[in-house]
N, C-alpha and C positions, 0 to 999 in steps of 0.2 A: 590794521586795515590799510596804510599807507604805504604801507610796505609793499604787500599784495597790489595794490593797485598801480603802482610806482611799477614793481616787477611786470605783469601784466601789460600796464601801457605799453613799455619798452619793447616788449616781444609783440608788440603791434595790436594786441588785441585794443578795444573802445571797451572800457569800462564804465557801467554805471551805476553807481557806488552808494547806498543810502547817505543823506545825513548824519553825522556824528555829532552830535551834540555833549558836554559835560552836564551830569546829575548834580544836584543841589547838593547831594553830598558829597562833591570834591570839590578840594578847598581854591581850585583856581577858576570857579562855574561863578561869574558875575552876572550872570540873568539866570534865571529861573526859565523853565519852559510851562506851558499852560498847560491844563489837560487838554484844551482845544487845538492846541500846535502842537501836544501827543500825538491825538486823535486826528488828524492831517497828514502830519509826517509818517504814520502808520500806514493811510490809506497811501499816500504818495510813493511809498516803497514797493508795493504791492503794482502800482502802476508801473515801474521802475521794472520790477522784477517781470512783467507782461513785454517790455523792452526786451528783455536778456536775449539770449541767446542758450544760456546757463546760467546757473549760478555756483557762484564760488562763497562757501561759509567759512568765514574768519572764526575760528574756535580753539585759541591758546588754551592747551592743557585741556581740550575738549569739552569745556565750557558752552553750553546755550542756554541763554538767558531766555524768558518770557517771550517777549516781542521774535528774537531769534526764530524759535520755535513756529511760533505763527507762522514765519514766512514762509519755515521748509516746507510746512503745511500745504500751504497758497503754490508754493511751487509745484511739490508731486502732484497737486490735484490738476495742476495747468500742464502736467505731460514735460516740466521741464529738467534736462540732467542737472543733481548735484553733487558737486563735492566738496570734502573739508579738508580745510588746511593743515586738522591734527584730528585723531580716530576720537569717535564721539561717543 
């Protein structure tokens, strides 16, 4: 995602990029996230994605995870163009 949004900047576009946060399961996650600061940063992306203009899906080896999912959702239904960074 740093990449993408690194490259993006550069070529002038304003990105805005959800939170990334580390999972309790990788071994350099020194907080925990709540289910209440899930359940915010989910609605907050959503908001985020109402910002776009587009969105751009970050999907190494065309991977979408749960949340992912959700958004493209929230997207198509809001009329907004997507695309992936690898075929999904």
């Amino acid at each position: 995602m740093r990449t993408a949004n690194r490259d993006l900047t550069l070529a002038g576009a304003i990105v805005v990029a959800p939170g990334v946060f580390l999972r309790a399961e990788d071994p350099e996650a020194n907080e925990l996230i709540t289910n209440e600061q899930k359940t915010a940063l989910g609605a907050l992306h959503l908001r985020k994605i109402d910002l776009a203009d587009r969105v751009l899906v970050v999907n190494p080896g065309g991977y979408i995870g749960e949340s992912t999912s959700r958004e493209i959702a929230y997207a198509r239904a809001t009329g907004k163009p997507i695309s992936f960074t690898d075929p999904a």
